[in-house]
N, C-alpha and C positions, 0 to 999 in steps of 0.2 A: 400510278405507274405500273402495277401487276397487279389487276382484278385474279381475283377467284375465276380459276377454270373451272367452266362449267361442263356437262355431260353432255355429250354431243351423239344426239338419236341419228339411228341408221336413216337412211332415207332412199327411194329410188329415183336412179339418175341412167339419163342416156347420153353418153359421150360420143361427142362427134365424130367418125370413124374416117373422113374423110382428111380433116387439120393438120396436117406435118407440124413435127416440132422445128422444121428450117424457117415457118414463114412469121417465128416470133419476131417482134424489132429487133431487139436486144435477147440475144440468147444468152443462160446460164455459162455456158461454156465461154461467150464472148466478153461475160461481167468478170469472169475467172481469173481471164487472160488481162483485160485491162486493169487489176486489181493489182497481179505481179508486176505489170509494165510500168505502171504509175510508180510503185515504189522502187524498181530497178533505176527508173528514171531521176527517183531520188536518193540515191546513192545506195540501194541497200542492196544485197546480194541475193539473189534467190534461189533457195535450198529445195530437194527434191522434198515431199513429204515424209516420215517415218513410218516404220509397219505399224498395222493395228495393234500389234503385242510388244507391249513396252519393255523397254530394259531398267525395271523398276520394278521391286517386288511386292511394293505397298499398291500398285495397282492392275485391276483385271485386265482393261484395254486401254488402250490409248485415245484418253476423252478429251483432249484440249491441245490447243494447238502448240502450247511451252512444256509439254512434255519432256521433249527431246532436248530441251535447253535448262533444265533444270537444275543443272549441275554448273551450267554459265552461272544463272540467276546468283547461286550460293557462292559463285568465288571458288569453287573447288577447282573446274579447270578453265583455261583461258583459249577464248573464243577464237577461232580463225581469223571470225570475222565480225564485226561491231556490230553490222546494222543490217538484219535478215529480214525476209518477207517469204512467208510457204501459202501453201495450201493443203492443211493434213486431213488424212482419213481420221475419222473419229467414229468408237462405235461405242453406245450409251445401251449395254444389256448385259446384264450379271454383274455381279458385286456390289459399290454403295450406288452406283450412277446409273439403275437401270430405270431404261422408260420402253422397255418392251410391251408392257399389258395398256399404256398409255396408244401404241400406235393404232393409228385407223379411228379413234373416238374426239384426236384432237384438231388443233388446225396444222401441229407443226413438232411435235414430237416424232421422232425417229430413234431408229435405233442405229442408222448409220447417216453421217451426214458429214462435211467439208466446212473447216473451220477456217478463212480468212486471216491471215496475222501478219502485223509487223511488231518486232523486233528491236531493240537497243540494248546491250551489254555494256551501258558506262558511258555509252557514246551522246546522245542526247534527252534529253528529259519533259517535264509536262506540255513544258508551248509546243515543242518541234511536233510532237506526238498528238497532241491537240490539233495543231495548223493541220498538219497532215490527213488526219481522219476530215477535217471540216471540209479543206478540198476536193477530197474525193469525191465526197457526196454529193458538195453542191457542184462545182465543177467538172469530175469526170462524168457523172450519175445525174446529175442534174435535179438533183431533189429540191421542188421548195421550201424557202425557211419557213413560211408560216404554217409549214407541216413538221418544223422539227424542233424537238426542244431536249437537252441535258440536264443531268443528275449529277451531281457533284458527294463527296463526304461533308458533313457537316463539320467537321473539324479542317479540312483541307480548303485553305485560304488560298494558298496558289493555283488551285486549279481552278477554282471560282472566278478570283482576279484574271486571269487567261481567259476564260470565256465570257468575264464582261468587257476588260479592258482593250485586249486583242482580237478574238472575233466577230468584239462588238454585240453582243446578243444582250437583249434587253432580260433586265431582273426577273422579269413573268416567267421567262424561257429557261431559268437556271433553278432547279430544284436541291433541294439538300436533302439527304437521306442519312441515315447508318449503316445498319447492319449489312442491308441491302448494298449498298458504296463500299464494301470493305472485303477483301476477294481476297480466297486461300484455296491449298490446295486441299479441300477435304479438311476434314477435323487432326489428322496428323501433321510431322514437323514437315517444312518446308517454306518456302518464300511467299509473303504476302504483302499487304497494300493496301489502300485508299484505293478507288478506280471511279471514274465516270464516265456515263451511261450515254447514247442517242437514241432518242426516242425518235420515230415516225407515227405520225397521226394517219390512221388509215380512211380513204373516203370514206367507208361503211365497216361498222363492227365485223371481225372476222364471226366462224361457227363458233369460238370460242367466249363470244362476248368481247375481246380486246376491241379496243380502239386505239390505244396506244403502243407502237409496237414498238420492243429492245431490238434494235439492230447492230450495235457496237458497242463494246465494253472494252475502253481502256484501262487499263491498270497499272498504277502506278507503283513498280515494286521495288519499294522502301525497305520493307523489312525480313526479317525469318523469324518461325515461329518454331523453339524446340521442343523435341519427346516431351516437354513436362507443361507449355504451351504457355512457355515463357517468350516476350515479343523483344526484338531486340534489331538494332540498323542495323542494315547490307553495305557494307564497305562501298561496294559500287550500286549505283541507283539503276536500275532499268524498267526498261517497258515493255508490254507484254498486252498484246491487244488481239483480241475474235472476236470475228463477225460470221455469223452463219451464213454461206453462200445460200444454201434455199432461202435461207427468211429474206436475204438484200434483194434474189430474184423475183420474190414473190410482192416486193416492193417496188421494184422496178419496171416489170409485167405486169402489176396492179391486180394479180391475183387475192382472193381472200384468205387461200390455205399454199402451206409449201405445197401440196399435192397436185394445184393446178399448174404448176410452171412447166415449162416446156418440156424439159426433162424427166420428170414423174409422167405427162402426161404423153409422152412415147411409150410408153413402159405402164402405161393402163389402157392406152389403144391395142397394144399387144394383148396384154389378156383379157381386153373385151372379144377379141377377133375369136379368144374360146371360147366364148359364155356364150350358150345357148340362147335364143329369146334378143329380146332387143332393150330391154332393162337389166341393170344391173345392180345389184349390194353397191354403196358405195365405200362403208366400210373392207369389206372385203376386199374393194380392188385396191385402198390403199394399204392395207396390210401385206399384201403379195407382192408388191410392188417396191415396198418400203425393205421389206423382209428378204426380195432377192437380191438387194444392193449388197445387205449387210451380209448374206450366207456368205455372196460373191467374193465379198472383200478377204471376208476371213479366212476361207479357205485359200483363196490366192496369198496370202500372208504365211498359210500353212498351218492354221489350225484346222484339225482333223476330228471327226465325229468322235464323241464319249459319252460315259456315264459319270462324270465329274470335270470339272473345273471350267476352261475356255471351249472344250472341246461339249460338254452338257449346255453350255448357253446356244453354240449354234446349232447343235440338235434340236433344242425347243426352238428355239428360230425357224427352224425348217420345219418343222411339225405344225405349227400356229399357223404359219404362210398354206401348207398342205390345208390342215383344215379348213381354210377360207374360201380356198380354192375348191374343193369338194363343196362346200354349201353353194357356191356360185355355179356349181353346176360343168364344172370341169372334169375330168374323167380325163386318169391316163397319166405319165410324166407330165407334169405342167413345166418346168423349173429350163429344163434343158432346152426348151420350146420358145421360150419368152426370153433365153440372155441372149440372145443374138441382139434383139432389142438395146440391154444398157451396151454390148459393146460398140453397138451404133451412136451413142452418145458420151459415151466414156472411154470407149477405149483408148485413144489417141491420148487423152490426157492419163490415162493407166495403163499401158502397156503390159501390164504381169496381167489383165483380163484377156489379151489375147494371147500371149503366153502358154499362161494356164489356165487360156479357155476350154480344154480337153478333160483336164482334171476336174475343176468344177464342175462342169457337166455330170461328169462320171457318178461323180460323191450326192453332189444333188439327187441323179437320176437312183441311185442304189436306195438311198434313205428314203426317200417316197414309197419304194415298192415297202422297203420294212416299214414305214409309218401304217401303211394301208391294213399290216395283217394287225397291227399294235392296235389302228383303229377300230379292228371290228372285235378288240380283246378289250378296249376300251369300253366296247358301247356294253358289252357282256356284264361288264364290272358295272355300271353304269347302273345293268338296269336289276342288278342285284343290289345297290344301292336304293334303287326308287321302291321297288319291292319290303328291304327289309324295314322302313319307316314309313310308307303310303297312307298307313290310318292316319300317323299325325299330321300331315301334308309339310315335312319339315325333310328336306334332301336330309342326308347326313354329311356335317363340312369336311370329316376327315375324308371318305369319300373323291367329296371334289377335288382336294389339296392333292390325293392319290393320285385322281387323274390326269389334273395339272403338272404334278412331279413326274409322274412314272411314265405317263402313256402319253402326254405333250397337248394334253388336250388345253386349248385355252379355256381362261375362268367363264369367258361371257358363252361360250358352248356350253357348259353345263350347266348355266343359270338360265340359257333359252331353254334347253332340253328341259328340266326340272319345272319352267313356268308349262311349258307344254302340257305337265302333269296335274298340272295347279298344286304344284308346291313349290316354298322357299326356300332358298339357301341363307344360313347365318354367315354373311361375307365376313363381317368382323372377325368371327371366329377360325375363317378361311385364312384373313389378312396373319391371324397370329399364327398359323403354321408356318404360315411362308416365311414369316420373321423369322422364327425358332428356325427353319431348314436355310436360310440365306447365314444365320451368325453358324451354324455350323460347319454350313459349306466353306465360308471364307476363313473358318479354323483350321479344317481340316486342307485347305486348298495351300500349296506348298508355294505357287509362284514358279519364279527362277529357281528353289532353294534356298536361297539367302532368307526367306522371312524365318525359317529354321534355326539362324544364328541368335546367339545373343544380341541385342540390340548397341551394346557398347561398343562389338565389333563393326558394326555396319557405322559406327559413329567415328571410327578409325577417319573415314573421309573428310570429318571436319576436321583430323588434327594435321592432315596433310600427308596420310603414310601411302604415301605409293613404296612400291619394289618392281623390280625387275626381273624379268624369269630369264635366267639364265643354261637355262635344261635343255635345250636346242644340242647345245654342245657338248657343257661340264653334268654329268652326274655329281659330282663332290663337288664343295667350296668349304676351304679348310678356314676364313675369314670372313664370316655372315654374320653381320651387326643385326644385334635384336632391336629391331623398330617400336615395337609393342608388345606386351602382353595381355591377355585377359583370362584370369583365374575363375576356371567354371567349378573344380570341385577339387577336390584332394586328391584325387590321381585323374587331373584330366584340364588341360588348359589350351588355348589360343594364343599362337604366336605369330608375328610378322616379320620377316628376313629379308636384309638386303645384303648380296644378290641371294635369289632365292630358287633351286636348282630344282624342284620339286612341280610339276604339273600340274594345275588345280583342274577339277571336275570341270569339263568343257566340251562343248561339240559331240556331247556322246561320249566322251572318255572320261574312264574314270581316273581319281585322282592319282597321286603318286603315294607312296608308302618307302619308308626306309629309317631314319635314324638323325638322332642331335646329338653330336659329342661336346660334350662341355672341357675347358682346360685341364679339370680338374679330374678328366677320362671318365665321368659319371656318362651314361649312354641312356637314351629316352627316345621310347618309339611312337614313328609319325606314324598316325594310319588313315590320313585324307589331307587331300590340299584341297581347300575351295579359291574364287573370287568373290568375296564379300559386295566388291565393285568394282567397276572397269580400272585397270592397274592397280591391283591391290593383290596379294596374294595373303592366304591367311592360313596357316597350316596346325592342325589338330594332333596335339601331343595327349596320349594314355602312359598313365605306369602303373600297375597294379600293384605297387611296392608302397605307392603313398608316398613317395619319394619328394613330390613337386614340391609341398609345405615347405620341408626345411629347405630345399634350393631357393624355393622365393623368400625362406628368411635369413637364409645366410648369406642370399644375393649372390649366391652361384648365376641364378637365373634374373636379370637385371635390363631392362631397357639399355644401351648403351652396351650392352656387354658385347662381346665377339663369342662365336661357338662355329665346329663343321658341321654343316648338313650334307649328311651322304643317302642316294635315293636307291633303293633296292632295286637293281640292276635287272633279278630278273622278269619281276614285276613290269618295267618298264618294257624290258625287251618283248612280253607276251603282250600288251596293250599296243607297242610299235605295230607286231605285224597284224591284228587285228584291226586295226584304226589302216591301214593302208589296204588292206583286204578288204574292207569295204568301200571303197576308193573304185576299187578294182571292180566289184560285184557292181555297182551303182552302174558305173561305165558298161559292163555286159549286159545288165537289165536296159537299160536306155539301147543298147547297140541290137538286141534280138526281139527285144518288146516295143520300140519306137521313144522318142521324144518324150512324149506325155508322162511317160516315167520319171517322177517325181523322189525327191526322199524326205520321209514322212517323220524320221525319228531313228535313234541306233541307240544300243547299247557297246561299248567298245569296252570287255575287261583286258584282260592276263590270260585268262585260260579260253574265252570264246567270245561270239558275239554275234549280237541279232540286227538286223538292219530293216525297218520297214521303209513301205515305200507304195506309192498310189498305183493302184491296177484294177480294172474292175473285178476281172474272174480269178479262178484256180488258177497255178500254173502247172501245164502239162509232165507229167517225167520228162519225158524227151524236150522241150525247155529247160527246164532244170540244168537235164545232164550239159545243153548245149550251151548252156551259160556255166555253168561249173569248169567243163572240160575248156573253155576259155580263157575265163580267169587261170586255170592251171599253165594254159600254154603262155602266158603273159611271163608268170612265176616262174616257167625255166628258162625264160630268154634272159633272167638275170639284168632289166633292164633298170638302168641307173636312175634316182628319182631326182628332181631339181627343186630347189626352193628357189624364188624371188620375190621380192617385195614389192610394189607397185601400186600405182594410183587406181583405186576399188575402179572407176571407168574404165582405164586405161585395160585392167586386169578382166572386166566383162567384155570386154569388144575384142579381146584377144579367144574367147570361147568359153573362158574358164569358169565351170558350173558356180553359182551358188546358193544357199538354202535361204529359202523366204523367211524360216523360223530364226534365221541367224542377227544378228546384229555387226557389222561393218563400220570401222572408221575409215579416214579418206586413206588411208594404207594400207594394203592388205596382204599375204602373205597366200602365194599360188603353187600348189603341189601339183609336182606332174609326174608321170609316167610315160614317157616321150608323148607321141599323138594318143597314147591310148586312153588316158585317164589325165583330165585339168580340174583341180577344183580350188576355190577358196576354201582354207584351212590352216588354225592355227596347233591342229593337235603334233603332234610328234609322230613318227614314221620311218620305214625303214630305208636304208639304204640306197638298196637296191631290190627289187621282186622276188628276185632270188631267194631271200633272208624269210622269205614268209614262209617258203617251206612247201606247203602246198593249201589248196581250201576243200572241205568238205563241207557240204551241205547236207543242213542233219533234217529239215524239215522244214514246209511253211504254212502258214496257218492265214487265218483273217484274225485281225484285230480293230476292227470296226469299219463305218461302210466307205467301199473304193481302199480299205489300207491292205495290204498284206504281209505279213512277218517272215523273215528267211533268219533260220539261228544255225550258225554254223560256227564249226573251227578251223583251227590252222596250226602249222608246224606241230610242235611234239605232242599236242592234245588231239591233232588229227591223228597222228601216226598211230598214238595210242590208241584211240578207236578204230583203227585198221586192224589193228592186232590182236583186239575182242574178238573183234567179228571172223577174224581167221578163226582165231580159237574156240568161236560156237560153231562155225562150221567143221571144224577139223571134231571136234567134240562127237556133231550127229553123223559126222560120216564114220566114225568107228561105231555109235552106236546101230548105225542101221547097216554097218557091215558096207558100205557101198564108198567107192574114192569120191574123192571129195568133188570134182567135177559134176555127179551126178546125184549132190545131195538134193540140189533144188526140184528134180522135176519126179526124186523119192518122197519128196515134202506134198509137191503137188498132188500127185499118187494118194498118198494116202489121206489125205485132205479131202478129195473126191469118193475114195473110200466110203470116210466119216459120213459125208453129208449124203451117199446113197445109205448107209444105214441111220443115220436119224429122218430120213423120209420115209423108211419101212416102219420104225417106232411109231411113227404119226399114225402111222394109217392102221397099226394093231392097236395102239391108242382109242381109234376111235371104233374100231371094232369094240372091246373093252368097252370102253363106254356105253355103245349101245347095247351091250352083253349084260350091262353089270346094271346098266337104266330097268331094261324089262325083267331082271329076278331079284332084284334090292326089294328088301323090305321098304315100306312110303306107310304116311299114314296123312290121310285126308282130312282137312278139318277146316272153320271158316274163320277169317279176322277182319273185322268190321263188314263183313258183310261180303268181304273178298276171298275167293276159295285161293287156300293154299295147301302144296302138297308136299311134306316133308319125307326127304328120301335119303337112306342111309348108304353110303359106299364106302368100300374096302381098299385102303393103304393106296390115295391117289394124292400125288403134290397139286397146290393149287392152283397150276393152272391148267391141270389135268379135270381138276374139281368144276373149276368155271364153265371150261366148256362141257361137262356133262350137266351143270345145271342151266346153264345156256341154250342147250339142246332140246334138253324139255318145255324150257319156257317155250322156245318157237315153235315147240308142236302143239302147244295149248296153251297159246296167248292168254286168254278167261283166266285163268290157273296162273297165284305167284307160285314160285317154287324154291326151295329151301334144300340144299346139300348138305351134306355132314361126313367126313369122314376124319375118323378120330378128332381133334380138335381144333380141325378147319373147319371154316364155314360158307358156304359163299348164298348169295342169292338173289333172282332175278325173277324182274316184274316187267312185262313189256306195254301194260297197256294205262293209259293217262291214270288213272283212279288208283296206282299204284307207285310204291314210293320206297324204293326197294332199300336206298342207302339210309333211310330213317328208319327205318324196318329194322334194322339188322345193329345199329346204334344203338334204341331204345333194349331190342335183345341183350347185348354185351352187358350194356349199361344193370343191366338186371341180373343176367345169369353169369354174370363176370366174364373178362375178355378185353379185347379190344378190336376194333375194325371200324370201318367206313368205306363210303362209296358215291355213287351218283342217284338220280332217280331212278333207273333202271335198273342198275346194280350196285352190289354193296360184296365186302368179301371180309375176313379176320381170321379170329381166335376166340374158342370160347375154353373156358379153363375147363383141367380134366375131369372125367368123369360126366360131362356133360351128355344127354343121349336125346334120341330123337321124341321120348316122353315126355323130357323136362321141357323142351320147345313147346311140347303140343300144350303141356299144360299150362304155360306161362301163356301162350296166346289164347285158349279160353280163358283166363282169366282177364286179359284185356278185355274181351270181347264182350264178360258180364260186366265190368266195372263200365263201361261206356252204353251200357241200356239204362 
């Protein structure tokens, strides 16, 4: 039933350039739609997809299609609706589920791909789930039986009985398995099952060697598995079943790989139309092809370029897709060139691709130009690698892992590159770096936050502890029943409050802080509120008094107990106006920079706050001021803010912005500023604009490609650095004696001043220099057979030293040359036979010191007393020891 995949060699292929993907029978998009319609038609509801970035901390992306219903599965919360049917994004790259270095070698590995699912929460069980998968196939799909056969558990009688009894399938056609029949989510707790399989017999072995291809995997989920991976029944029985839409259309199309279906195969006629020549890589086109689905998706989701976490997977995404693209002979943006392509295929059914088709573009289009310079920093590393092991014909693996981690290069790039040499790479010992940098990445990799918690806490959900945030309105509650506790240490625990008045870490804002009064008037200070999980608030109590013990053993501090939580006022009120001030700003940026202005991330405290957001370039002062001076005029219109609740559709089609990185129930909560500002948002806010006081913007930066950072403040943190700044200016206008109006262009003045006299320095400098060149004492002498001419100068800094021994090197190339003044060193060698920064190493290393350099030049210290004889004499001595 799953042969050994096998290694699948590059080959050359020419793709028909002339084949629309309209003129397939049956198009991908048409099996998509029949697949929802069929189960609409059988009672189930059809749910939009969820982001690629799950709202679950235990994982990277969102790989399977009961992601999003996983909290059904367990009984925690109760479903809308019984009996669903999606179609979700999935993307399979970084963390335990990756099959990035797999794509382009197999028949059907991706790294982004569309998961087919129906659905039951309680509502029906094996037969109905059974019957249903069996019709599709052969009925809506038409597949023949004597091309189809099922996998059952070996232990699961019922579902055996179902597939002999009811859809009649003869004994030959039902197989029994284990391990393989028994589907969990990963090795941690969560919901699992028995599940059986459909198999499709393919006319002709795929490149993979398969003949027998997995097309649907029902599962039947019976059970949960906890933290300690103990099995135990699910109160309600459901079902939970994916089918890979490439693999069903590659079955349906009667292609051999998901690569050749309609779909992939618009989106490699696009980028053969760049490849030069009339032959192509075939690996190559399915990497770039497979690889701009997934950049696409992710970033449309709003993950954004990094050097860690979700944001480092789609950089090496985009880097592997780049270099595929360079061997095939492309030159230039490729990335921006070629999505016009999927949104000709996909858009319709993804709308956030034409959306944020602008943005994408952008991020794609930035990261290529950076991959290109990284490329040729790569190949540099590269061939200082080939270099320092070439006699043994053995790459070095760390080497490679470097260039795989740091510079995005893929692994089979450097193992062609390194065959090119006629030398090997030890992959094994490749594969264990990537182990050792995958377990620490996913250590150090934070998630939502919540993987940060104790694990007891996040277990809060199976005991049932929701709360209610009651902070909208009340700061205080003199009546807050303790839900839960969890004892982290002796001045430091976890507690859950209903109602609970305090704001958890959300949306960019940071939590709340303020205080627990006990009856007993003992006081204990909060200083963070998280959400452990959706409706759950969990609030983090410190006393540095060690206090906590004896309240938990006098039972001061008691599940059941009652206590006030009061939320420090003005903590709250400095994250209000900051958290609406970027409300504000977002709305200015979209209003003076266009649509495509996106928001990429914020930090929201008490005293200030940073907001990114997708742009390609700078932005100019005069933007700034005109966005700034905006937001200000909004702030003294004093205009009254409005909260509503509303249906997440109802609430988008009304205008109201929201963030792809965000998570959304069907309820949503709409902040406005009359027309001027709408968004989806659950954080806290002021008033009215008025209350913000005013915005200054302190600066903006890049924080990776297409993002830009704006860190500003507001109200009394602004005023405050108003009143600096008066006060360094009032400051140099006393000191330079001039009013204050005319400090700035007293600044300029002498500014220009300065820089006419450090261009005069230069130029007596280099007078000096040639002054001090032709009456310096030098003394001539040869090493290894190469004249050098060591030359002593008087009280020059080094980089006054470099260019006088620079100077001379370029007048007598033939000649290294050797500077010295007091116990600097520098020196330079211009011509190949010379090796200037080894030169001067081997020196130090001898005559004590320290320094280095390049082949050309080298520069240090050599310890005092050092003179221009000890030099000469130390390098005859080389010079005899090597005859």
């Amino acid at each position: 039933a799953r042969p050994h995949i096998k290694t699948f060699h590059p080959k050359r292929l020419h793709l028909d350039r002339s084949r629309g993907f309209s003129q397939i029978q049956k198009s991908t998009n048409q099996i998509r739609s029949e697949f929802t319609d069929y189960f609409v038609a059988n009672r189930h509801v059809h749910l939009p997809s969820s982001s690629v970035i799950p709202d679950d901390p235990t994982l990277f992306f969102t790989n399977a299609g009961m992601v999003q219903f996983k909290d059904y599965f367990l009984g925690v919360h109760i479903p809308k609706e019984r009996r669903v049917t999606t179609v979700q994004k999935c993307v399979r790259a970084g963390g335990k589920h990756n099959d990035l270095d797999n794509v382009g070698r197999t028949a059907r590995h991706h790294t982004f791909f569309e998961m087919l699912g129906n659905f039951s929460f309680g509502d029906y069980g094996k037969e109905e789930a059974i019957t249903l998968a069996w019709k599709f196939l052969r009925e809506r799909m038409e597949l023949p039986l004597e091309r189809l056969r099922v996998t059952v558990h070996e232990d699961d009688t019922e579902a055996y009985r179902i597939w002999q009894d009811v859809i009649k399938l003869p004994q030959s056609k039902i197989i029994k398995g284990k391990e393989d029949n028994y589907w969990s989510m990963g090795d941690g707790p969560g919901p699992c099952g028995p599940c059986s399989e459909i198999f499709y017999e393919q006319p002709l072995p795929d490149s993979d060697g398969e003949s027998w291809l997995e097309i649907w995997n029902l599962v039947f989920m019976d059970h949960r598995r906890d933290a300690d991976g103990n099995i135990s029944e699910l109160k309600k029985k459901c079902i939970d079943t994916g089918m890979g839409l490439e693999r069903l259309a590659s079955v349906i199309q009667e292609k051999k790989t998901n690569f050749e279906i309609d779909t992939f195969r618009h989106l490699a006629e696009a980028v053969v139309k760049m490849v030069p020549g009339t032959g192509v890589d075939e690996v190559g086109v399915k990497v770039v092809t497979d690889h701009l689905r997934a950049a696409a998706f992710l970033i449309a989701d709003g993950v954004t370029m990094s050097n860690q976490g979700r944001g480092h997977v789609l950089r090496r995404i985009v880097r592997r897709a780049s270099t595929h693209a360079y061997q095939l002979g492309i030159r230039g943006n490729f990335f921006p060139r070629i999505f016009p392509a999927l949104v000709e295929v996909m858009g319709d059914q993804y709308p956030e691709l034409k959306s944020r088709g602008n943005v994408i573009c952008d991020i794609l289009g930035q990261e290529e130009q950076l991959f290109e310079k990284s490329l040729n920093q790569g190949m540099k590393y590269f061939e200082i690698g080939a270099k320092s092991t070439e006699n043994s014909g053995k790459f070095p693996a760390d080497v490679a892992f470097k260039l795989y981690d740091t510079y995005g290069f893929p692994l089979d790039l450097t193992y062609n590159l390194a065959r090119d040499r006629d030398m090997t790479v030890d992959q094994l010992q490749v594969e264990e770096f990537m182990k050792r940098q995958q377990k620490m990445g996913l250590e150090a990799w934070k998630g939502s936050g919540n993987t940060l918690l104790p694990e007891s806490i996040r277990s809060w959900k199976n005991r049932g502890i929701f709360n209610e945030f009651s902070g909208y309105k009340n700061l205080e509650e003199n009546s807050a029943k303790i839900q839960a506790i969890h004892r982290h240490s002796d001045n430091e625990l976890w507690m859950a409050i209903h109602p609970c008045p305090f704001y958890p870490v959300s949306g960019g804002q940071v939590g709340d802080v303020g205080k627990i009064q006990l009856p007993s008037g003992t006081s204990l200070t909060v200083v963070d509120c998280v959400k452990p999980f959706p409706e759950c608030l969990a609030i983090k109590i410190q006393d540095e008094n060690s206090k906590i013990s004896f309240l938990l053993e006098s039972e001061q501090l008691k599940e059941g107990n009652f206590v006030s939580a009061i939320v420090d006022k003005q903590h709250r009120d400095g994250a209000r106006r900051n958290h609406s001030a970027t409300h504000l700003l977002h709305a200015g940026l979209r209003k003076f920079l266009g649509n495509s202005v996106q928001q990429a991330g914020s930090y929201v405290g008490p005293n200030s706050f940073r907001f990114d957001f997708t742009y390609p370039t700078a932005l100019t002062p005069v933007q700034l001021e005109t966005i700034e001076d905006w937001v200000n005029s909004i702030v003294s219109q004093r205009i009254n803010l409005t909260t509503q609740e509303m249906d997440l559709e109802k609430a988008k089609e009304s205008g109201a912005m929201s963030l792809f990185s965000e998570k959304y129930g069907d309820r949503v909560r709409v902040v406005e500023f009359a027309e001027n500002s709408r968004e989806l948002c659950g954080g806290t806010h002021v008033e009215n604009s008025g209350e913000i006081g005013n915005l200054k913007i302190l600066s903006q930066t890049s924080v990776g490609t297409g993002i830009r950072r704006i860190e500003a403040l507001t109200g009394p943190e602004a005023i405050a650095w108003f009143k600096k700044q008066a006060q360094i200016v009032e400051k140099l206008s006393r000191k330079f004696s001039v009013p204050m109006g005319n400090v700035e262009e007293t600044i300029e003045a002498l500014v220009a001043e300065k820089n006419k006299k450090i261009k005069e320095i230069e130029e007596l400098k280099k007078k000096l220099i040639s002054a001090s060149s032709s009456t310096s004492n030098f003394i001539e002498i040869s090493y290894l057979g190469i004249p050098v001419k060591l030359r002593n100068f008087d009280e020059m800094d080094l980089k006054t030293l470099r260019e006088a021994t620079e100077q001379q090197a370029n007048k007598e190339i033939d000649t290294m040359h050797v500077g010295l003044s007091g116990n600097l060193i520098c020196v330079s060698g211009k011509k190949e036979n010379m090796d200037a920064g080894k030169f001067l190493q081997k020196l130090v290393g001898e005559l004590g010191g320290r320094g280095g350099g390049k082949k050309n030049y080298g520069q240090g210290v050599v310890e005092s007393g050092v003179t221009l004889q000890h030099i000469s004499d130390w390098i005859a001595k080389q010079s005899s020891q090597s005859q």
